[in-house]
FIMAR-949101 format. One record per residue (C-alpha): residue in one letter; x, y, z. Coordinates in steps of 0.001 Angstrom, whole numbers, padded with zeros to 6 digits, always signed. Example, Ala and Ser with C-alpha at 12.3 -4.5 7.8 and 13.67 -1.06 7.14 Angstrom:
2
A+012300-004500+007800S+013670-001060+007140
//
This chain:
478
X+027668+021967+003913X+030764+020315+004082X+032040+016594+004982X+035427+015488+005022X+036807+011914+005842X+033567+010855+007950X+033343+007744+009793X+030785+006870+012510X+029227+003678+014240X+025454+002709+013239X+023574+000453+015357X+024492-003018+013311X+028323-002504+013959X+028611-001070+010929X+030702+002446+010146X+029083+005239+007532X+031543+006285+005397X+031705+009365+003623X+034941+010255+002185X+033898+013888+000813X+030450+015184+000234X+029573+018481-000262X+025972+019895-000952X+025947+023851-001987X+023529+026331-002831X+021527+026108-006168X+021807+022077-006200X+019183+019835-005353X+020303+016457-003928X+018676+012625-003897X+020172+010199-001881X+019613+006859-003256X+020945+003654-002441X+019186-000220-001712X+017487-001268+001354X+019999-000825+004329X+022499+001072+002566X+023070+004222+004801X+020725+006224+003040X+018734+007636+006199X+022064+007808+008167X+023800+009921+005477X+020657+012358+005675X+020922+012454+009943X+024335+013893+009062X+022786+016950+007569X+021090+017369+010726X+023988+016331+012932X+022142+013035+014391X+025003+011097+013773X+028322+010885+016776X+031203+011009+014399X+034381+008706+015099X+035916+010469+012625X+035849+013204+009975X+035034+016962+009878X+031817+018932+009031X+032100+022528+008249X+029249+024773+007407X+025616+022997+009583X+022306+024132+009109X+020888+025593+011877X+017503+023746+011669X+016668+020425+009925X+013241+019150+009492X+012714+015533+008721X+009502+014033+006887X+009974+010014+007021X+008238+006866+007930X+010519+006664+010971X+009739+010364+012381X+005984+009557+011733X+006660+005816+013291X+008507+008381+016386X+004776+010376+016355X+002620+007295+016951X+005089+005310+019629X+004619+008935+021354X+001095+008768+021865X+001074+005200+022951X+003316+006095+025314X+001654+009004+026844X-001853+007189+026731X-003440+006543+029970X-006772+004684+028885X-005449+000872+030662X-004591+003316+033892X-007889+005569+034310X-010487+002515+032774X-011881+005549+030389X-010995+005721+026831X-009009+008584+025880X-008642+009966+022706X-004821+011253+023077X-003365+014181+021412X-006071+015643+018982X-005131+016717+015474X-005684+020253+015702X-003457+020708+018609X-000409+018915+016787X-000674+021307+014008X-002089+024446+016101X-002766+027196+015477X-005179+025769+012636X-005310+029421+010744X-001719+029431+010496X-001963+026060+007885X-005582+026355+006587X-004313+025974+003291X-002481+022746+003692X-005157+021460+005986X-007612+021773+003035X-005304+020752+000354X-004813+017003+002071X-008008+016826+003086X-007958+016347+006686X-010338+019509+008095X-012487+016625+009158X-010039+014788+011320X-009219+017767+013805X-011087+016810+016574X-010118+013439+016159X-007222+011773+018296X-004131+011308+016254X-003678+007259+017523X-006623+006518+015507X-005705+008055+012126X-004722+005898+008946X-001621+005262+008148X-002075+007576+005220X-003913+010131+007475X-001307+010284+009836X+000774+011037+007069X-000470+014133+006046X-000192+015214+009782X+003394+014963+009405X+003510+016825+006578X+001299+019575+007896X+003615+020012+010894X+006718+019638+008268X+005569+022028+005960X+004551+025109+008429X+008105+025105+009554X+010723+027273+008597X+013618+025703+009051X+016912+025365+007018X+016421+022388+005351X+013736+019904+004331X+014884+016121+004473X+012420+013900+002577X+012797+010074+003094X+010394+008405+000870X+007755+011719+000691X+005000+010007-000990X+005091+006583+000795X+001312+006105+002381X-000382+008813+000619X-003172+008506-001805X-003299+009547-005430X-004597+013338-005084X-002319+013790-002320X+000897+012904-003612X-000673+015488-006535X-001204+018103-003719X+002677+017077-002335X+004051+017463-005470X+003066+020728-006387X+003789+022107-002941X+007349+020867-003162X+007591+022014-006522X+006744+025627-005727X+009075+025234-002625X+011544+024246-005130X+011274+027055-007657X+011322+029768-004227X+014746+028168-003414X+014068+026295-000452X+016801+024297+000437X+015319+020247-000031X+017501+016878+000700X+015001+013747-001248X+016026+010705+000226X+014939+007656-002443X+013881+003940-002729X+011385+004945-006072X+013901+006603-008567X+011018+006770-010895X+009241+009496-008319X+012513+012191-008551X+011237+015196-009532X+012559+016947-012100X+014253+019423-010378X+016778+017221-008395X+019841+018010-009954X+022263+015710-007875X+022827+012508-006372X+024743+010722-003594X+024463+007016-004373X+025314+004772-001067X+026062+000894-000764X+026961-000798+002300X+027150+002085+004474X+029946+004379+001800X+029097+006839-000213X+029318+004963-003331X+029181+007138-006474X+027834+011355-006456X+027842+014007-008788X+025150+015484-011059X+022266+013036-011377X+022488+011656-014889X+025926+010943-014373X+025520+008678-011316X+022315+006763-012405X+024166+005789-015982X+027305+004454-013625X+026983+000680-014505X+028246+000150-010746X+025009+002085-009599X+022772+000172-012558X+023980-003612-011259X+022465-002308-007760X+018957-001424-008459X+018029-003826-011238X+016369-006723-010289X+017129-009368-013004X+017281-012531-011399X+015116-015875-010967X+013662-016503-007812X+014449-019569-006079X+011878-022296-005410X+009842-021194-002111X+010376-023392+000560X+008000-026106+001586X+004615-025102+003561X+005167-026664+006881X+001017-027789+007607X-001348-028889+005213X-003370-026409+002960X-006768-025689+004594X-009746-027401+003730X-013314-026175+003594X-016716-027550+002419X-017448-027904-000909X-019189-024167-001851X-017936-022742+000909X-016138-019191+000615X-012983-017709+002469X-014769-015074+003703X-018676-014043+003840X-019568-010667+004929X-022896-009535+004901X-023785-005634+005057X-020657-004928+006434X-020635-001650+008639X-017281+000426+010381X-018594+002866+012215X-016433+005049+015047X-018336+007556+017317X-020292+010124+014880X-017887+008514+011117X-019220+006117+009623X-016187+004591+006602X-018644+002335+005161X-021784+000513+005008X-024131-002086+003768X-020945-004181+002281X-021491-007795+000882X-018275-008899+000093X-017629-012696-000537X-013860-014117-001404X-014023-017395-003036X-010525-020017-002708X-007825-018681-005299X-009658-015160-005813X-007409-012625-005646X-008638-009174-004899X-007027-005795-005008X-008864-003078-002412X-008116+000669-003258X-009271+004130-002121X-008438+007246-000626X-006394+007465+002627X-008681+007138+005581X-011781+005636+003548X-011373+002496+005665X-009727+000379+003930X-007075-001166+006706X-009921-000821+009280X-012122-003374+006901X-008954-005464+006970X-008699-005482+010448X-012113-006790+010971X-010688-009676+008813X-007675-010093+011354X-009753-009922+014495X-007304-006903+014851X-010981-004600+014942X-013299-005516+017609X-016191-004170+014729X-015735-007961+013424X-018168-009079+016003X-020535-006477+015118X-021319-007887+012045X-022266-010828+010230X-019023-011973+009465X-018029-015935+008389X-014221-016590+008121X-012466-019985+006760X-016038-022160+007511X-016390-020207+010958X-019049-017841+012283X-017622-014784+014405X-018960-014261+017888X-019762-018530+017959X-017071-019224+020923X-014214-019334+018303X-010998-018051+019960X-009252-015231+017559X-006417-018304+017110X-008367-020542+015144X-008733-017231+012898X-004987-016094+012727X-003892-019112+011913X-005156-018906+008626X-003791-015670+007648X-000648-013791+006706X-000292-010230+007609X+002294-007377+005845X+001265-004171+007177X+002358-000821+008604X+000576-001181+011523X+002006-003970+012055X+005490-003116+012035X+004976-000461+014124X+004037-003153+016438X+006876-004248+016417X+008751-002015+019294X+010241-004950+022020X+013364-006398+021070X+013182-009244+018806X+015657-010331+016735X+015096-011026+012930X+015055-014629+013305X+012670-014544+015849X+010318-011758+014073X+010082-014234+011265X+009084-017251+013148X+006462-015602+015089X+004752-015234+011981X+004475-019690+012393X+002719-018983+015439X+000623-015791+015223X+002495-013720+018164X+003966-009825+017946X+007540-011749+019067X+008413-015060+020123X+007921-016417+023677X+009695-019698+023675X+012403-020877+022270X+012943-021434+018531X+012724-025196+017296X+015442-026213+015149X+012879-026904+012150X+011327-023716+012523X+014959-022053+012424X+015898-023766+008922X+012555-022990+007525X+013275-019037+008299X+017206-019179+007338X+015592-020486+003581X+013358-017607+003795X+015983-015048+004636X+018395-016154+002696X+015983-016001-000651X+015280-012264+000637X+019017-011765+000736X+019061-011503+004664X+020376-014248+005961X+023549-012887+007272X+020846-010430+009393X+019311-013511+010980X+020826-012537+015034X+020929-008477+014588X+018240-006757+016645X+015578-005760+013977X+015042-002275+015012X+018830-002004+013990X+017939-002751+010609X+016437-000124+008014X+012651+000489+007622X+012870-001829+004176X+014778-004374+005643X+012242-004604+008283X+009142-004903+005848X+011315-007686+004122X+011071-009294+007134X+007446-009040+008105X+007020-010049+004364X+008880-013188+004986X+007117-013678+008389X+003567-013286+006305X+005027-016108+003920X+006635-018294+006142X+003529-020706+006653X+001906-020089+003597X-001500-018865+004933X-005105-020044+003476X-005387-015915+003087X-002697-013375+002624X-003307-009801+003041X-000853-007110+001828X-001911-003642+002660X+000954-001658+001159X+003762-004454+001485X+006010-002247-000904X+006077+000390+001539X+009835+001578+002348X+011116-000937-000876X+013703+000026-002669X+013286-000846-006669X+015175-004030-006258X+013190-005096-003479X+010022-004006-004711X+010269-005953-007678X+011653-008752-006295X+008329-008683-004043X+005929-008507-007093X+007702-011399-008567X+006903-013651-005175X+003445-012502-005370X+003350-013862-008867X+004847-016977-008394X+002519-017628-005291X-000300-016576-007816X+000886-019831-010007X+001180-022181-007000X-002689-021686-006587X-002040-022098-003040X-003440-019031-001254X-005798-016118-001824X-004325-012846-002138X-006086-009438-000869X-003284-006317-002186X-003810-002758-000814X-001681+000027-002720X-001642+003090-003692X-000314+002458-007150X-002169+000849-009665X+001003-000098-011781X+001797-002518-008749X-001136-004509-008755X-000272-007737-010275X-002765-008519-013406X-003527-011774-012244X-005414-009967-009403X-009045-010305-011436X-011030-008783-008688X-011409-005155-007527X-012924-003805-004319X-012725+000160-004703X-013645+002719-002419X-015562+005569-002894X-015925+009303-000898X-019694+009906-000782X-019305+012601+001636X-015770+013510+003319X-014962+011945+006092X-017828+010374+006284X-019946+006893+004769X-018728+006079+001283X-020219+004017-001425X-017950+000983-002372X-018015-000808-005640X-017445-004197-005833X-016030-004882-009766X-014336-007198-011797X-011330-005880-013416
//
């Protein structure tokens, strides 16, 4: 493949810029760039999902199959679309698992490799995050086509499935199967990549063989984050105030149970002022769902006996006077996220609790979010549409919106998802200065261990008793 003198509109007025790439047989590319660079659009070239303005490209694949946060983000706006449950009064389960991947035989293998024999019969809107994940990648993987785009493979998976990834892409590798790895975690490029394309502001940057272009200095100043954070901006209301003794959170044999699965039971789990907790497990062991039941985002929450910020669930309180008190970075969230909004307004609805904003902004609102965007370095974003913007660039956002009132409780289930390195560890250093402000309590779900801040003295880790079904969680100190 072949591209010569390319130019072409994205959706933030911006033009792509490629002035010659080329990607033969026998190399192995990475495209790697920051947060809104162009990476994604330079890899919907390859599979000519771009309308050129200018520029020719000589030699197109046939077939291009895509595994990324946005094609599985395409997957679940899909079945929400198609699902009839507020129209018929009946709940429906949507598309089932085995008939997104059917015929089962034909991916056995990769069906028991991830894990997911369990979910089949399940409806595909009520998978994980992570388990949704591996769908994709069932579908992906079955497929024949020409070439395999990978934007951010691992992103949502567990530990023994980014294991089970690894070694299937490896042996893909090694047969000659031609891969495109699209990159925010240099760290996770296998070792076979033997190229990269570098992008920055919507150009091709630097490219060439890939120890060349990651030793660039040009390329180094990009994805080093070496700076001093700012001081955060003033919380606009007072800290919350509870009864001496009295916990953040009580929950008393906690249960999650949905039809025939149950993800957990008999959980006492009590969160103290200034605790901070880290929650791990395997994809799909229920660790968003508990979360949820936090939120009031889980009708389960008035199943059990459940006491949030000095309030009793199911004692008249409206799901306000919870919300209030928390801060909220999650996928689920941002997939939410589908009417218009523009990034100004996504991070002021985080003031007042709402998926958008349905008034208009006040003017002390607006400088409290400008401060906030402009310490995330997006500021000059503030009026662009935020589905224009890149998936990292939207979970900076929805990071800011979690931060911008400086909750009581802050829960960050995978907030690194879709981070570039700069971004990422500009995000672990906010966590750690909010750690030394002793101002809220942190709950962190991830993935990877090496993220969890060491501050973070509490552990609440999930484990399979029987797949797919109950599990046994551990409450520990670290």
């Amino acid at each position: 493949m072949k591209f010569e003198a390319i130019q072409a509109k994205l959706h933030d007025g911006r033009y792509l810029k490629v002035a010659q790439w080329e990607v033969t047989d026998g190399q192995f590319w990475a495209i790697a760039g920051t947060n809104g660079s162009g990476k994604t659009a330079l890899s919907c070239l390859l599979g000519d999902q771009v309308k050129l303005s200018h520029g020719a490209v000589d030699g197109l694949l046939d077939s291009v199959a895509y595994v990324s946060l946005e094609a599985q983000a395409e997957l679940i706006e899909h079945e929400r679309k198609v699902d009839e449950s507020d129209l018929t009064d009946m709940a429906s389960k949507g598309t089932l698992v085995r008939d997104l991947i059917a015929p089962v035989e034909d991916v056995a293998a990769l069906v028991d490799g991830l894990g997911i024999r369990h979910l089949l019969d399940q409806g595909f809107r009520s998978l994980s995050t992570g388990e949704s994940r591996k769908v994709l990648w069932v579908s992906r993987l079955r497929q024949q086509q020409d070439l395999l785009v990978l934007d951010e493979p691992y992103e949502g998976l567990d530990v023994n499935s980014r294991a089970y990834i690894k070694q299937c892409l490896d042996d893909l590798a090694s047969q000659g199967r031609r891969i495109v790895w699209v990159a925010n975690r240099l760290d996770e490029l296998p070792d076979w990549i033997t190229h990269v394309a570098f992008m920055h502001d919507a150009e091709l940057l630097a490219q060439g063989p890939r120890q060349e272009v990651l030793a660039l200095p040009e390329v180094n100043a990009l994805i080093h984050f070496d700076k001093e954070l700012p001081e955060l901006p003033l919380a606009p209301v007072p800290p919350l105030q509870l009864a001496d003794g009295e916990p953040l959170v009580c929950l008393t044999q906690g249960r999650i149970q949905y039809e025939e699965r149950v993800l957990f039971d008999q959980l006492d789990w009590t969160i103290t002022p200034g605790q901070h907790w880290a929650v791990q497990g395997p994809n799909g062991c229920g660790k968003t769902s508990l979360l949820q039941m936090l939120t009031g985002d889980n009708p389960q929450c008035y199943r059990n006996n459940l006491r949030l910020f000095g309030i009793q669930r199911g004692t008249g309180e409206s799901i306000w006077d919870i919300k209030k008190h928390i801060g909220l970075v999650s996928a689920s969230l941002q997939w939410q996220y589908r009417a218009s909004t523009n990034v100004i307004s996504a991070l002021v609805s985080g003031l007042h609790d709402s998926i958008g904003l349905y008034k208009a902004v006040r003017d002390d609102d607006k400088k409290l979010a400008l401060q906030w965007l402009d310490i995330l370095g997006l500021k000059e974003k503030a009026n662009q549409s935020l589905q224009h913007l890149s998936y990292g660039e939207q979970r900076l956002v929805l990071i800011g919106r979690a931060l911008i009132k400086q909750p009581a409780l802050l829960i960050l289930d995978e907030p690194c998802q879709g981070l570039d390195d700069l971004s990422r560890h500009m995000v672990l250093a906010f966590i750690n200065r909010l750690v030394e402000q002793q101002r809220m309590t942190m709950l962190y779900v991830t993935h990877h261990a090496d993220e969890i801040p060491t501050e973070f003295s509490h552990r609440l880790v999930f484990q399979p008793q029987a797949e797919g079904r109950s599990l046994i969680l551990q409450v520990t100190e670290a």
